[in-house]
C-alpha positions as CSV (number, residue, x, y, z in Angstrom):
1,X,-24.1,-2.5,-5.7
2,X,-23.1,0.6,-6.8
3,X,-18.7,1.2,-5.8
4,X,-19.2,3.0,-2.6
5,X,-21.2,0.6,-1.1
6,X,-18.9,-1.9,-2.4
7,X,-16.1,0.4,-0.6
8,X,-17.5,0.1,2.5
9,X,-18.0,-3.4,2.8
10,X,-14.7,-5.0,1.7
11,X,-11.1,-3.6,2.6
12,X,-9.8,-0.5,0.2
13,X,-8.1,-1.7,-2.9
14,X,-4.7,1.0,-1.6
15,X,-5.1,-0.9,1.8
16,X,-4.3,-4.2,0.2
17,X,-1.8,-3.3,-1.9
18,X,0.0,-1.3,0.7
19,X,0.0,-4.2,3.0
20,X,1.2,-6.0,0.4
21,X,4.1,-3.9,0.0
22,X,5.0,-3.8,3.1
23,X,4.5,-8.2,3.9
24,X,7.4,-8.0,0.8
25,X,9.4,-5.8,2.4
26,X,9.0,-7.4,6.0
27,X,10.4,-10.5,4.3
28,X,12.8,-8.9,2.0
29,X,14.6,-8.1,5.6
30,X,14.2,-11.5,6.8
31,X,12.0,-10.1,9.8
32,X,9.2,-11.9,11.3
33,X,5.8,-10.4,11.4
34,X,6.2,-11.1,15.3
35,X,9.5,-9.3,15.6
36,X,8.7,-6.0,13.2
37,X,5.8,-5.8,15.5
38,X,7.9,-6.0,18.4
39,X,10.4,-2.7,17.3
40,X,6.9,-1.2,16.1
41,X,5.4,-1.5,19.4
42,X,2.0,-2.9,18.3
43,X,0.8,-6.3,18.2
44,X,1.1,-8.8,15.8
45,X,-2.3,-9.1,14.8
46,X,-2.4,-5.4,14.2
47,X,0.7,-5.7,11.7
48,X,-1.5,-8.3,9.9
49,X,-4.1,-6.0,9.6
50,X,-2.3,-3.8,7.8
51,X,-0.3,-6.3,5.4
52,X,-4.0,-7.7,4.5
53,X,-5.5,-4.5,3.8
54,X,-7.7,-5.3,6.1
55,X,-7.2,-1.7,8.5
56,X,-6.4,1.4,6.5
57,X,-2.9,2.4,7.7
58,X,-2.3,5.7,8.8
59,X,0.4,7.6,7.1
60,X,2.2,8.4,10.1
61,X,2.1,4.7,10.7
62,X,3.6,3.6,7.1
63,X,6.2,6.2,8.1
64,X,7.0,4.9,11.0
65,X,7.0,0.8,9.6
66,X,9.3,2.5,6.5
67,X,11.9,4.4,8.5
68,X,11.9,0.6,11.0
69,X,12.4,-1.3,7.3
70,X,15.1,1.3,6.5
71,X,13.0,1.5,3.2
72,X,12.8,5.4,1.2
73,X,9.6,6.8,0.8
74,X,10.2,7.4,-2.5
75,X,11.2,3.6,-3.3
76,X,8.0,2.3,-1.8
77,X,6.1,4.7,-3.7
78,X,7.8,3.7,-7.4
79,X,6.7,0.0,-6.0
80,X,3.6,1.0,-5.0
81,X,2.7,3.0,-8.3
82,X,4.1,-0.4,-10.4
83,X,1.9,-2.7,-8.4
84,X,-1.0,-0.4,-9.3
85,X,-0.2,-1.1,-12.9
86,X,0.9,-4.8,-12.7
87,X,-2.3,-5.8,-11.0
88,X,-5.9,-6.1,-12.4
89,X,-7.7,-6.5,-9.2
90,X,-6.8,-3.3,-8.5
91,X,-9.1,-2.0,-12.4
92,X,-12.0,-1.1,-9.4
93,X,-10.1,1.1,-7.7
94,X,-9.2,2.7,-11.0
95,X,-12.8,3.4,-11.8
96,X,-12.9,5.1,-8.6
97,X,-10.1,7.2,-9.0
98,X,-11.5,8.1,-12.2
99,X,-14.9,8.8,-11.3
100,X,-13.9,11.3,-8.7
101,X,-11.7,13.2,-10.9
102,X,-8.4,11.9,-10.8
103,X,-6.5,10.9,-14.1
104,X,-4.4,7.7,-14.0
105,X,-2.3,9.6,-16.5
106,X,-1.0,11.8,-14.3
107,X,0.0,8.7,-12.1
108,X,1.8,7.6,-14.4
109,X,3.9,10.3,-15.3
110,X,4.7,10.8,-11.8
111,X,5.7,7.0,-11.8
112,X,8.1,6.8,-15.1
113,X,9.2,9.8,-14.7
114,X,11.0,8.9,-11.0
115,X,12.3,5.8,-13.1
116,X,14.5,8.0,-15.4
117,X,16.0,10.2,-12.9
């Protein structure tokens, strides 16, 4: 199975690790899955959708469950980036990225260099 079919048949690898992000950051603020749901205005079983990976979450969505979290952008995206690179689950997705063009070098810049600043 080459890694598109594999794509489409389990959730994407930036799905997961989102949710996983965000189930940290939920809990970080001592909030229930219920009661972020609740001031999100979706159902519970939508927000563990998301924190599983298992629907893609629109970015207008993440937004949305960031601004509720009172969480920057730019700190989930440092978080984001260091899971990325912490997790080796996640060496499919790099191939991915690769084979489509993009350089995990240039990821990484991005990342340490919003650590220095």
């Amino acid at each position: 199975m080459n890694i598109i079919e594999q794509k489409n048949k389990e959730p994407y690898y930036i799905s997961q690790l989102i949710g996983i992000c965000l189930k940290h950051y939920r809990k970080e603020k001592n909030l229930s899955g219920h009661a972020l749901a609740q001031k999100l205005n979706i159902s519970q079983q939508q927000l563990s959708r998301y924190e599983r990976g298992v629907n893609a979450i629109t970015v207008g969505t993440l937004f949305k469950i960031l601004v509720t979290l009172n969480i920057r952008f730019d700190v989930f995206y440092i978080k984001l980036i260091n899971m990325l690179f912490k997790h080796s689950e996640f060496s499919l997705y790099f191939s991915y990225l690769e084979a489509t063009g993009w350089q995990l070098d240039n990821i990484k810049n991005v990342y340490f260099a919003s650590t220095i600043s």
